[in-house]
C-alpha atoms as an extended CHARMM CRD file, in Angstrom:
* protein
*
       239  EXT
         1         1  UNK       CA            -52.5800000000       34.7090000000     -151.1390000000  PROA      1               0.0000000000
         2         2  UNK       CA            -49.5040000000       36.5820000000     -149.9460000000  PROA      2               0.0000000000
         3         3  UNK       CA            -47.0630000000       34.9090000000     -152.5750000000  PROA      3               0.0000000000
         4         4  UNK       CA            -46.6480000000       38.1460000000     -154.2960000000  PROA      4               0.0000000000
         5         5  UNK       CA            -46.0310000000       40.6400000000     -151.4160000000  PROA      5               0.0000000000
         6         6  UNK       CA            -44.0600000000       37.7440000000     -149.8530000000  PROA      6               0.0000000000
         7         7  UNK       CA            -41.5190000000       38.3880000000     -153.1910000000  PROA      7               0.0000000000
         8         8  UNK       CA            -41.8120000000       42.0120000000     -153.1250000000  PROA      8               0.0000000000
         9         9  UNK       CA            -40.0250000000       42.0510000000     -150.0010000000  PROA      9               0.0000000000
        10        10  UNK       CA            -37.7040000000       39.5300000000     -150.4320000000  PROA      10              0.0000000000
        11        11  UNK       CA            -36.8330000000       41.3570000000     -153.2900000000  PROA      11              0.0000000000
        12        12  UNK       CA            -36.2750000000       44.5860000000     -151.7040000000  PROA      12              0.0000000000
        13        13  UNK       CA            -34.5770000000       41.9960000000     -148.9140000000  PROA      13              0.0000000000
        14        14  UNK       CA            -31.8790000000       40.7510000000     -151.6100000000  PROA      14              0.0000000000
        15        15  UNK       CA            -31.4370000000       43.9510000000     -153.4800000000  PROA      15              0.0000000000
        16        16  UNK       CA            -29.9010000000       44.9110000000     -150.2730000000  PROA      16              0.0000000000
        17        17  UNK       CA            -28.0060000000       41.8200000000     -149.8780000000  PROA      17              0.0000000000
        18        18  UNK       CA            -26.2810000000       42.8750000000     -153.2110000000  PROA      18              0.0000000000
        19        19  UNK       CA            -25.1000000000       46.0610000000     -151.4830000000  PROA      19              0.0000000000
        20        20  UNK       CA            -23.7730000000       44.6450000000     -148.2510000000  PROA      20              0.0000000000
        21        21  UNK       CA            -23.4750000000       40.7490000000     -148.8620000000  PROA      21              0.0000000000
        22        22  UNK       CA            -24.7370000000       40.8900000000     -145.1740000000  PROA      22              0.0000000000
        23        23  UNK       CA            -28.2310000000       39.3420000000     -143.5050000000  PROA      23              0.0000000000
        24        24  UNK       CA            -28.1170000000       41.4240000000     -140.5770000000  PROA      24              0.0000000000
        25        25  UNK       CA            -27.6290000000       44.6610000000     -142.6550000000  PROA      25              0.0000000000
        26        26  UNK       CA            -30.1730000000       43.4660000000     -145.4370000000  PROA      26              0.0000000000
        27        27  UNK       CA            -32.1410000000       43.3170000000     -142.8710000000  PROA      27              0.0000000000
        28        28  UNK       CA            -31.8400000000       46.5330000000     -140.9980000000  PROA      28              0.0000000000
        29        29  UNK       CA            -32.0500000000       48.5990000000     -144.4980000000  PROA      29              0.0000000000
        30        30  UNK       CA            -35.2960000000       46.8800000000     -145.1210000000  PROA      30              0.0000000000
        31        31  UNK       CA            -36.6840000000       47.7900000000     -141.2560000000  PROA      31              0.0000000000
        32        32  UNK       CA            -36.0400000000       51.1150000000     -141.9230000000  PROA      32              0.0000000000
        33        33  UNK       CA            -37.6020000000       51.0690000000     -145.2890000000  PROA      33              0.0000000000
        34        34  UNK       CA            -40.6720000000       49.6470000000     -143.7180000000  PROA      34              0.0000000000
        35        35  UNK       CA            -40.5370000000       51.8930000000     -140.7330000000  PROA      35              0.0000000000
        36        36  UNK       CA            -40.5720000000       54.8480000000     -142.9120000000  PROA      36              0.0000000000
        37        37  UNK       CA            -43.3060000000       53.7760000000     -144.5510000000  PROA      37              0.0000000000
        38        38  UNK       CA            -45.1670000000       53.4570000000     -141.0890000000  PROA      38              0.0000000000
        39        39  UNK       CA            -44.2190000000       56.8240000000     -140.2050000000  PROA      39              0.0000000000
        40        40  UNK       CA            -47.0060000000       58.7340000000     -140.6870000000  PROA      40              0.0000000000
        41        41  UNK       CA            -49.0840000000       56.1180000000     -138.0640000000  PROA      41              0.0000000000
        42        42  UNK       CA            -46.5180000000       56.7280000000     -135.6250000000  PROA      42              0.0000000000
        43        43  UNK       CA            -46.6210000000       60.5450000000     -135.7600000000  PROA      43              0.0000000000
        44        44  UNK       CA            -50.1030000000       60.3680000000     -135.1270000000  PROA      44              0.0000000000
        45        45  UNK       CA            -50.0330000000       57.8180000000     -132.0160000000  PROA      45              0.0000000000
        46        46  UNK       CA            -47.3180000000       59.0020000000     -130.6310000000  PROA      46              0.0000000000
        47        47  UNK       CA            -48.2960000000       62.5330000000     -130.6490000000  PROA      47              0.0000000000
        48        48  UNK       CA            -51.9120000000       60.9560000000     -129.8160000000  PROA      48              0.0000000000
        49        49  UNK       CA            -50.6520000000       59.6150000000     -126.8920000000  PROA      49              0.0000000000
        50        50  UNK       CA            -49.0330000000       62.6310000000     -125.2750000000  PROA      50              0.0000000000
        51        51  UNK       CA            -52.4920000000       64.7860000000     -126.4090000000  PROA      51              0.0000000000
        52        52  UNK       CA            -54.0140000000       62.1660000000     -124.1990000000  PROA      52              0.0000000000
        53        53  UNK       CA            -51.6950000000       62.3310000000     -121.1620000000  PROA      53              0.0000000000
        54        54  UNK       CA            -52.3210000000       66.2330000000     -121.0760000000  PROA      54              0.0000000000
        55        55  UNK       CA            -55.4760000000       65.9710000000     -121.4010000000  PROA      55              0.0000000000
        56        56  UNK       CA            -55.9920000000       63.6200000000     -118.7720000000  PROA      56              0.0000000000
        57        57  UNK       CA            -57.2510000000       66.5000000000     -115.8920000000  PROA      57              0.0000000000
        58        58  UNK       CA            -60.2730000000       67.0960000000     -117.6610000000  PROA      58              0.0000000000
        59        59  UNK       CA            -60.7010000000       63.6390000000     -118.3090000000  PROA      59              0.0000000000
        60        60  UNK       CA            -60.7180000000       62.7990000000     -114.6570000000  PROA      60              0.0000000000
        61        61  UNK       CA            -63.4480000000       65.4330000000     -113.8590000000  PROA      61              0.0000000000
        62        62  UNK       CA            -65.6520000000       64.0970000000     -116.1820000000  PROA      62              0.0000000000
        63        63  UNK       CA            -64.9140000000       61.1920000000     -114.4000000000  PROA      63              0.0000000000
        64        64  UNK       CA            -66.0680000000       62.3620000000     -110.9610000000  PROA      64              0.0000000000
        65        65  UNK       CA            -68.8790000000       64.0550000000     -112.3120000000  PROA      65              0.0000000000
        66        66  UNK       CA            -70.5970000000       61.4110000000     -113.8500000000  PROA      66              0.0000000000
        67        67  UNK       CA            -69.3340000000       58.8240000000     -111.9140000000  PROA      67              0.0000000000
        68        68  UNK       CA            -72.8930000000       57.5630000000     -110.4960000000  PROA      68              0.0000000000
        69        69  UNK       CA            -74.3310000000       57.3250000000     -114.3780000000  PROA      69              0.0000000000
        70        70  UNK       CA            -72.4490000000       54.9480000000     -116.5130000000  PROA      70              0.0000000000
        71        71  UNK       CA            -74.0490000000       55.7440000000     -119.2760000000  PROA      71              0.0000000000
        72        72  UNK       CA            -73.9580000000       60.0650000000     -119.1230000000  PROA      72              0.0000000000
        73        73  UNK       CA            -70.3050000000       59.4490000000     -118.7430000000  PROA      73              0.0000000000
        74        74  UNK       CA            -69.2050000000       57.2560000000     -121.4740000000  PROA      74              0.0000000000
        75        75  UNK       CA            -71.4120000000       59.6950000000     -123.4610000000  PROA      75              0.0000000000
        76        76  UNK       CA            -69.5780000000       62.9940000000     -122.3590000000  PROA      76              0.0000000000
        77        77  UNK       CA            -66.5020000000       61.3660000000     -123.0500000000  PROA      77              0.0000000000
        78        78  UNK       CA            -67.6410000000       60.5450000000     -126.4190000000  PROA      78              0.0000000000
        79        79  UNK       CA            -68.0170000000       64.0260000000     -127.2330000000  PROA      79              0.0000000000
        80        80  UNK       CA            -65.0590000000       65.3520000000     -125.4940000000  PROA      80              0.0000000000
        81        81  UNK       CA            -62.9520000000       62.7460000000     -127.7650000000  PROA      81              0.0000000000
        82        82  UNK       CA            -64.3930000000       63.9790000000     -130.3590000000  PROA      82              0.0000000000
        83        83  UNK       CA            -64.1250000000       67.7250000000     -129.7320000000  PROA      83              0.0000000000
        84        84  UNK       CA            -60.5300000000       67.2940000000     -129.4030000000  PROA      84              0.0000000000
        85        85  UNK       CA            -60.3480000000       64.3340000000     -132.0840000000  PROA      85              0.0000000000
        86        86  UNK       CA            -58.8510000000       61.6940000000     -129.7700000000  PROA      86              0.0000000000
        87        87  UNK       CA            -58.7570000000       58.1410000000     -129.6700000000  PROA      87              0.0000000000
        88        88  UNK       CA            -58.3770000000       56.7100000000     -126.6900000000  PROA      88              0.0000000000
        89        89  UNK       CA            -56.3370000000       53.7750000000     -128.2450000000  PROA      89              0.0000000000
        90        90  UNK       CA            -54.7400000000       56.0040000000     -130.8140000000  PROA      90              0.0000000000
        91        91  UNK       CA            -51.9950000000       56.0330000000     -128.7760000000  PROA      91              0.0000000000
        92        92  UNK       CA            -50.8320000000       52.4100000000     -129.4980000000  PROA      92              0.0000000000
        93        93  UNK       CA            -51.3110000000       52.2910000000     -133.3350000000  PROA      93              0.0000000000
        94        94  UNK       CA            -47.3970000000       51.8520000000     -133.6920000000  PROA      94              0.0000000000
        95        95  UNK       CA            -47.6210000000       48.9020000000     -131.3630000000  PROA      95              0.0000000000
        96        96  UNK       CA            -50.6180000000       47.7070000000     -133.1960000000  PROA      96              0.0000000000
        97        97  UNK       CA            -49.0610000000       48.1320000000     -136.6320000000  PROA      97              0.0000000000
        98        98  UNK       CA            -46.0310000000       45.9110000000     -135.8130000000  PROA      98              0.0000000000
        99        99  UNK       CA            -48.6470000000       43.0890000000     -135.5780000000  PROA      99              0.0000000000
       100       100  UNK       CA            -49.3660000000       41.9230000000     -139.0760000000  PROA      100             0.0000000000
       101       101  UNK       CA            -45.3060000000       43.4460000000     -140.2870000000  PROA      101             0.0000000000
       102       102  UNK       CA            -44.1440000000       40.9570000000     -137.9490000000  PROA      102             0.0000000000
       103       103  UNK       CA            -46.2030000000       38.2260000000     -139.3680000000  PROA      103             0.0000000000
       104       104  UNK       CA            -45.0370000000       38.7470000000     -142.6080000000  PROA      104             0.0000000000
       105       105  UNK       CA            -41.6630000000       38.9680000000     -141.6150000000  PROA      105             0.0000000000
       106       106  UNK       CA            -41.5310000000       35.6270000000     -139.4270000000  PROA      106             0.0000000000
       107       107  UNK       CA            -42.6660000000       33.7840000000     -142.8580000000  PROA      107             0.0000000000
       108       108  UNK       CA            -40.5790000000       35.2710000000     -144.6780000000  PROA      108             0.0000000000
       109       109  UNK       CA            -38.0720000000       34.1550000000     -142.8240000000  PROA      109             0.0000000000
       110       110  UNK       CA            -38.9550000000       30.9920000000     -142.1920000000  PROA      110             0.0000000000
       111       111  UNK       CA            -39.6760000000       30.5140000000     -146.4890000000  PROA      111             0.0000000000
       112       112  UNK       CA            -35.5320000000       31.5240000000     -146.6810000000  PROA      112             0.0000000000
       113       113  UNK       CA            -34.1310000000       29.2500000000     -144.1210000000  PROA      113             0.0000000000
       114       114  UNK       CA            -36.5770000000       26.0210000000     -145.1260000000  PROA      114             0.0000000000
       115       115  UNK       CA            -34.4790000000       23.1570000000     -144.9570000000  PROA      115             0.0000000000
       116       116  UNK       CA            -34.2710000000       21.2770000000     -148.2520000000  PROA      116             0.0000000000
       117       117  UNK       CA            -31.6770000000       17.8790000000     -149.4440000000  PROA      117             0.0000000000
       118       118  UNK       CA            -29.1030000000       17.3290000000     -147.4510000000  PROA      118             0.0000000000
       119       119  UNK       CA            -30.3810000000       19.5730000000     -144.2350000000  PROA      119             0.0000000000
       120       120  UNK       CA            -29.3740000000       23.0040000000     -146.5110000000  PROA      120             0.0000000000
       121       121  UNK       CA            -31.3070000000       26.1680000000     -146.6710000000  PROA      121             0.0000000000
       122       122  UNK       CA            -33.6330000000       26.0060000000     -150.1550000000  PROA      122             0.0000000000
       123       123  UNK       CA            -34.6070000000       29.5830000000     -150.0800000000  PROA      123             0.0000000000
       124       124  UNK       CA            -38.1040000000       30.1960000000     -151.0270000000  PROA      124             0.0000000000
       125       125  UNK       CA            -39.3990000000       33.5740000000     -152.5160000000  PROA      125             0.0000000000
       126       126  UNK       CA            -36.1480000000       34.3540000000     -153.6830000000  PROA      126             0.0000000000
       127       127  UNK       CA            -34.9780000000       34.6490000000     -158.0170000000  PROA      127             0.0000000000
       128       128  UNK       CA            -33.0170000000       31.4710000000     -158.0400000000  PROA      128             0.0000000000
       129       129  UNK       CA            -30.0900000000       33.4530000000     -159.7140000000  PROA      129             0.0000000000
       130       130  UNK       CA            -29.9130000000       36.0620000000     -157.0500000000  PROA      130             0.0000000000
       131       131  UNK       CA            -26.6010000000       36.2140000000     -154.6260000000  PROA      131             0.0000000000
       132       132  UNK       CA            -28.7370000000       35.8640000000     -151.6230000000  PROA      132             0.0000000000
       133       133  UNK       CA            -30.5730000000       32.9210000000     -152.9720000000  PROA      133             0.0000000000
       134       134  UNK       CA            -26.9290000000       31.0650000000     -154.1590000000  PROA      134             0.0000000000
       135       135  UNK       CA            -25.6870000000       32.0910000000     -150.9280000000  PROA      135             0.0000000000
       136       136  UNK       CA            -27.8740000000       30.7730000000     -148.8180000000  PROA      136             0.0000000000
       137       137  UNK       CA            -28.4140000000       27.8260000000     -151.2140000000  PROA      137             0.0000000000
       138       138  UNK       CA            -24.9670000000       26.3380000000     -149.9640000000  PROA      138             0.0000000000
       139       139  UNK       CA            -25.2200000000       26.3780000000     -146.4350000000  PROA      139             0.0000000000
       140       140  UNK       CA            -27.4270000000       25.6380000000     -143.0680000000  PROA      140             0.0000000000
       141       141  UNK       CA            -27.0660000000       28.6750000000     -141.3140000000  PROA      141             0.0000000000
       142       142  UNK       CA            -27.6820000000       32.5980000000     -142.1780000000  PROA      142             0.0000000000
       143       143  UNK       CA            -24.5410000000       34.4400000000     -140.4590000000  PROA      143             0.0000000000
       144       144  UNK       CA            -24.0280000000       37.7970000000     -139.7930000000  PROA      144             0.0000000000
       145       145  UNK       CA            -21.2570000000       39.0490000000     -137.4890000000  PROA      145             0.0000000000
       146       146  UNK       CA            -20.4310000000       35.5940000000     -135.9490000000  PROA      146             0.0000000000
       147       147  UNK       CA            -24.6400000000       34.6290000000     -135.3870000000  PROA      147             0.0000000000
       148       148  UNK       CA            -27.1070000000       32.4310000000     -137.1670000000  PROA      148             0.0000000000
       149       149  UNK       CA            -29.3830000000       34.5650000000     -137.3810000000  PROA      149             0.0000000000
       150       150  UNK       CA            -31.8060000000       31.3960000000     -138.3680000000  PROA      150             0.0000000000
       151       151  UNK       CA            -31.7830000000       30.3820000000     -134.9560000000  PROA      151             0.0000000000
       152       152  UNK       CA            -33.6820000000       31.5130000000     -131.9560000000  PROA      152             0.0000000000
       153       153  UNK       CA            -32.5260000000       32.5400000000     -128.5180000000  PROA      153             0.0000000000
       154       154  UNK       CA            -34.1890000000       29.5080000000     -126.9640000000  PROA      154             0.0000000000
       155       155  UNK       CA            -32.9420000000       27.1330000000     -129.8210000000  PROA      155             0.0000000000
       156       156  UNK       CA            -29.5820000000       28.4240000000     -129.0940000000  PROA      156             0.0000000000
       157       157  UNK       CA            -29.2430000000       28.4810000000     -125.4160000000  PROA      157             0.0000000000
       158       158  UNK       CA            -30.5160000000       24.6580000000     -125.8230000000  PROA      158             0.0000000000
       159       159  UNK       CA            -26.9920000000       23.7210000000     -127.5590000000  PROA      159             0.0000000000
       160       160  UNK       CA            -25.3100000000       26.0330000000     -124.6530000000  PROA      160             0.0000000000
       161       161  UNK       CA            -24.9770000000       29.2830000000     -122.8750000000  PROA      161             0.0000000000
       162       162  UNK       CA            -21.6840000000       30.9920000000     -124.7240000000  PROA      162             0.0000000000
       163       163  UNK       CA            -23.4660000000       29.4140000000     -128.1720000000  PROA      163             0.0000000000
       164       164  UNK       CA            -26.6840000000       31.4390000000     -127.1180000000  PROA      164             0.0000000000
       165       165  UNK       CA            -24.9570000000       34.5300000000     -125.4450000000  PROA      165             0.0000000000
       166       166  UNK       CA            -25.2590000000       36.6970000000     -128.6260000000  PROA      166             0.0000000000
       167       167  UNK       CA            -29.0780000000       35.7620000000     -129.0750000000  PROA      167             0.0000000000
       168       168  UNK       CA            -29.5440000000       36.5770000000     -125.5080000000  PROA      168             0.0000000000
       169       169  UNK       CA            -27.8390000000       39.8140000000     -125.6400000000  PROA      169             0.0000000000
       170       170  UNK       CA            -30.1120000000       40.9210000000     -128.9360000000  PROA      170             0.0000000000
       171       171  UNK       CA            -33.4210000000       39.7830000000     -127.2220000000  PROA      171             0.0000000000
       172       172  UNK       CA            -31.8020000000       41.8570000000     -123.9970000000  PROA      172             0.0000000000
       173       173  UNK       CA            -31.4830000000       44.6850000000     -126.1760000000  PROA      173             0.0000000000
       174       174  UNK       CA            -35.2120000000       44.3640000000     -127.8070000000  PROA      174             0.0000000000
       175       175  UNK       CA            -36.2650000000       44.4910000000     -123.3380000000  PROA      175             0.0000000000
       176       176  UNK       CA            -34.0940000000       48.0560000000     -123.1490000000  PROA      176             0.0000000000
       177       177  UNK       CA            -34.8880000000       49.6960000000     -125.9940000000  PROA      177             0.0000000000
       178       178  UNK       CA            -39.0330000000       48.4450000000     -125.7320000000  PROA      178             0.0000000000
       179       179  UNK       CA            -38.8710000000       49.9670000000     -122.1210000000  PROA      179             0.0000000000
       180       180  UNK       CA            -37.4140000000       52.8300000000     -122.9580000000  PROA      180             0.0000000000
       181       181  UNK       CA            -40.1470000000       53.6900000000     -125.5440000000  PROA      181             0.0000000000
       182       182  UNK       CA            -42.4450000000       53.5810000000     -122.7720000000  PROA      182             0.0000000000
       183       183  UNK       CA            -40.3680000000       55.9880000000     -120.6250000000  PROA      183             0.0000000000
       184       184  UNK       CA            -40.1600000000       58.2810000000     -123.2340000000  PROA      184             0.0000000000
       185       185  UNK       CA            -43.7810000000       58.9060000000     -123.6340000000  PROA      185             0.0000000000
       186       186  UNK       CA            -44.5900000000       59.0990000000     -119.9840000000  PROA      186             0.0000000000
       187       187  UNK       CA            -41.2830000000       61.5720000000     -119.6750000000  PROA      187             0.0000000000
       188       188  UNK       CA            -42.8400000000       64.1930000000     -121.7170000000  PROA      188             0.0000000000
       189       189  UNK       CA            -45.2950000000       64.5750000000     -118.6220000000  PROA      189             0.0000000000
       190       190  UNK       CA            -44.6840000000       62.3800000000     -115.7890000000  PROA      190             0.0000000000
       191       191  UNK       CA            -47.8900000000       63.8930000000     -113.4030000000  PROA      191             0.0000000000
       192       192  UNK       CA            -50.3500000000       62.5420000000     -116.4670000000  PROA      192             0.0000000000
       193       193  UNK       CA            -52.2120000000       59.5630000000     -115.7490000000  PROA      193             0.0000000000
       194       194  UNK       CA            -52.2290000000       57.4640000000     -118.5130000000  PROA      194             0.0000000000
       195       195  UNK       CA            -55.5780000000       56.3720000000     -119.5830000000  PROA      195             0.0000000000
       196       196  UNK       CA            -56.1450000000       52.4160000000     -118.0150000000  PROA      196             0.0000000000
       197       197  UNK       CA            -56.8060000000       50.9340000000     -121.6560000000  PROA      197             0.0000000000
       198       198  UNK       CA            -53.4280000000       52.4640000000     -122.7590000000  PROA      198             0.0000000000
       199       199  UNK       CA            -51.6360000000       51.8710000000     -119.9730000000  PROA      199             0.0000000000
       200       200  UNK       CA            -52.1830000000       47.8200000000     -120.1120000000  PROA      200             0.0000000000
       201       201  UNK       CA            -51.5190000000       48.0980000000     -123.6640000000  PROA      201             0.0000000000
       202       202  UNK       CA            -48.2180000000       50.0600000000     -123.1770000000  PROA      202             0.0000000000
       203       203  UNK       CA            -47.5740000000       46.6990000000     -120.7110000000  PROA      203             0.0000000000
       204       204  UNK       CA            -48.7730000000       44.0180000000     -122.3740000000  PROA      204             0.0000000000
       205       205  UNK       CA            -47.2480000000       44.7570000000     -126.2020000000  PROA      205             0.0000000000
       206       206  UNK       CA            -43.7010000000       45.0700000000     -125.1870000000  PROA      206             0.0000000000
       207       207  UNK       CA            -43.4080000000       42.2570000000     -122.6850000000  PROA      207             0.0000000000
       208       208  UNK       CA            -45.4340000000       40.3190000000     -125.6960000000  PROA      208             0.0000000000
       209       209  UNK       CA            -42.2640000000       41.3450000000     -128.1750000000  PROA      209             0.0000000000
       210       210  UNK       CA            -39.5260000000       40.3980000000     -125.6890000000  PROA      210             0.0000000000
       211       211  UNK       CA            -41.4380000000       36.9870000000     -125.8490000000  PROA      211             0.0000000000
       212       212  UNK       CA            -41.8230000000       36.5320000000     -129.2820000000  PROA      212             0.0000000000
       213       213  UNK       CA            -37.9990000000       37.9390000000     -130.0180000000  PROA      213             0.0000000000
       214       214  UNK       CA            -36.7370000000       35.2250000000     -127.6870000000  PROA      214             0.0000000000
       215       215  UNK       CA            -38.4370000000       31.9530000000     -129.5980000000  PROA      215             0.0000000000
       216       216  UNK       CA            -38.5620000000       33.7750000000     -133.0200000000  PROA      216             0.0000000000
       217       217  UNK       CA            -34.8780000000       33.7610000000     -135.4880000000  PROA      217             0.0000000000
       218       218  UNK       CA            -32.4680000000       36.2980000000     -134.7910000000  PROA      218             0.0000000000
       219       219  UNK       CA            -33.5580000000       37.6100000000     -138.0540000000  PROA      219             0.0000000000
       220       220  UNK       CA            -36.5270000000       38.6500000000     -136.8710000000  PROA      220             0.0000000000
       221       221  UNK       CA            -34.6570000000       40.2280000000     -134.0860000000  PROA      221             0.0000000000
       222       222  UNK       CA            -32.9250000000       42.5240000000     -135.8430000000  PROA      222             0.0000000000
       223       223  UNK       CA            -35.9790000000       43.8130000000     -136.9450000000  PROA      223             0.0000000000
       224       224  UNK       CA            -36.8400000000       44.3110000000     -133.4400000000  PROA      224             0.0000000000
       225       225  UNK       CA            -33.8390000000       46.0370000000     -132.4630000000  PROA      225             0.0000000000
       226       226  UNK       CA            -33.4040000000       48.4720000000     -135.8160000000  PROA      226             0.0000000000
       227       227  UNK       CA            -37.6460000000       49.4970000000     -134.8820000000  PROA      227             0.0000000000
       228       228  UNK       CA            -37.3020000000       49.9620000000     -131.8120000000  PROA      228             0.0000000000
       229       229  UNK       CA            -34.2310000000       52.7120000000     -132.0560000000  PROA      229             0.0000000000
       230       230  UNK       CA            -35.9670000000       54.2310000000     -134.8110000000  PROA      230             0.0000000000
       231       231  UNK       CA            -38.9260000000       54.8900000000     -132.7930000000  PROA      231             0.0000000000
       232       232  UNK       CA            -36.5750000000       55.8350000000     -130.2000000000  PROA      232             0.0000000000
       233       233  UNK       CA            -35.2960000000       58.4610000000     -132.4210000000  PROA      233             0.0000000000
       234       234  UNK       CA            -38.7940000000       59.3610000000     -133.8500000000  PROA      234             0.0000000000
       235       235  UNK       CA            -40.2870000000       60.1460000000     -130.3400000000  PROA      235             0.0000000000
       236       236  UNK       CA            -37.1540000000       61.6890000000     -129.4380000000  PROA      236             0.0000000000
       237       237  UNK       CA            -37.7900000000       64.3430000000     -132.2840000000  PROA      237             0.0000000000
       238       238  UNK       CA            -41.7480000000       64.9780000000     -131.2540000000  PROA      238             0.0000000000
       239       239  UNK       CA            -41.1080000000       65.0980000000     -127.9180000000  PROA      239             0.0000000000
């Protein structure tokens, strides 16, 4: 079902290879090809998402009002979303949109570092007479700047702790720059209290990342890293 899109991307993924003859940078042009893409959906929760923390006063005296009838209140705050077009989630469409990218990303991975004869890579999705597919044909690791990035943190740390370090140090820097984000959004008004669906969101997503970054390839990581500075930057600019 997702052959095709599967070989869209990888061909986007090895066109870039041909400029750089480097994974990690193949993979970093093709983050920020998909992040731009994204874009628009992170303009609108991010700026969501502050509209919501400034908004949050009036929120709270509807709140206090209506307290004693359930009902009366989830219906005033219906129409006071609506008069100011919120959504109360809106706020964590980027993190929600990295969902189903990172899916497709993981298998994609995994299809170019499949193990074929011999214990080598047998690239799938890739043109056979690409340089990325030849390259990777030949060998049982994908390295970029001294790390497989076809191994995972955990894998790595398994076969020792200076074999590991760089994975560690990547999934470290996925932590920063994911708790940062949130700082940045609460920054642009610290007295706001962040709405509580939002705010276990803003919790749970990011700690859910460092998670998946530290059992996923260091492929995959990149992609982590190269998002997560771009939103950085994006937020940086609306805020």
């Amino acid at each position: 079902m997702f052959d095709g899109l599967f070989e869209v991307i990888a061909k986007v993924l090895s066109t870039f290879y041909d400029l750089t003859s480097d994974y990690a940078l193949a993979i970093a042009l093709l983050t920020l090809v998909v992040m731009v893409i994204v874009t628009p959906f992170t303009l609108k929760g991010t700026r969501g998402m502050i509209q919501m923390q400034m908004l949050q006063p009036e929120i709270r005296r509807l709140q206090l009002k209506y307290r004693d009838d359930r009902q009366k209140l989830n219906e005033e705050l219906m129409a006071f979303y609506r008069e100011n077009q919120l959504n109360p989630l809106g706020g964590c469409l980027p993190l929600l949109i990295q969902a189903p990218i990172l899916m497709l990303l993981y298998n994609l991975i995994r299809g170019l570092t499949r193990r074929g004869d011999g214990d080598l890579f047998n690239p799938d999705h890739l043109d056979h007479g690409s340089k990325m597919f030849q390259d990777l044909s030949i060998t049982d690791e994908m390295v970029s700047f001294g790390v497989d990035l076809s191994e995972s943190a955990s894998k790595a740390l398994g076969e020792g702790f200076v074999h590991g370090l760089p994975h560690v140090v990547m999934v470290a820097i996925v932590a920063v720059t994911s708790y940062y984000q949130q700082k940045q959004i609460q920054g642009r008004n610290p007295n706001a209290e962040i709405p509580p669906q939002q705010k276990m969101l803003m919790r749970i997503f990011p700690a859910m990342f460092v998670i998946f970054a530290f059992i996923s390839p260091g492929a995959l990581v990149v992609y982590f890293i190269v998002s997560n500075l771009y939103r950085i930057g994006m937020q940086a600019y609306i805020t």
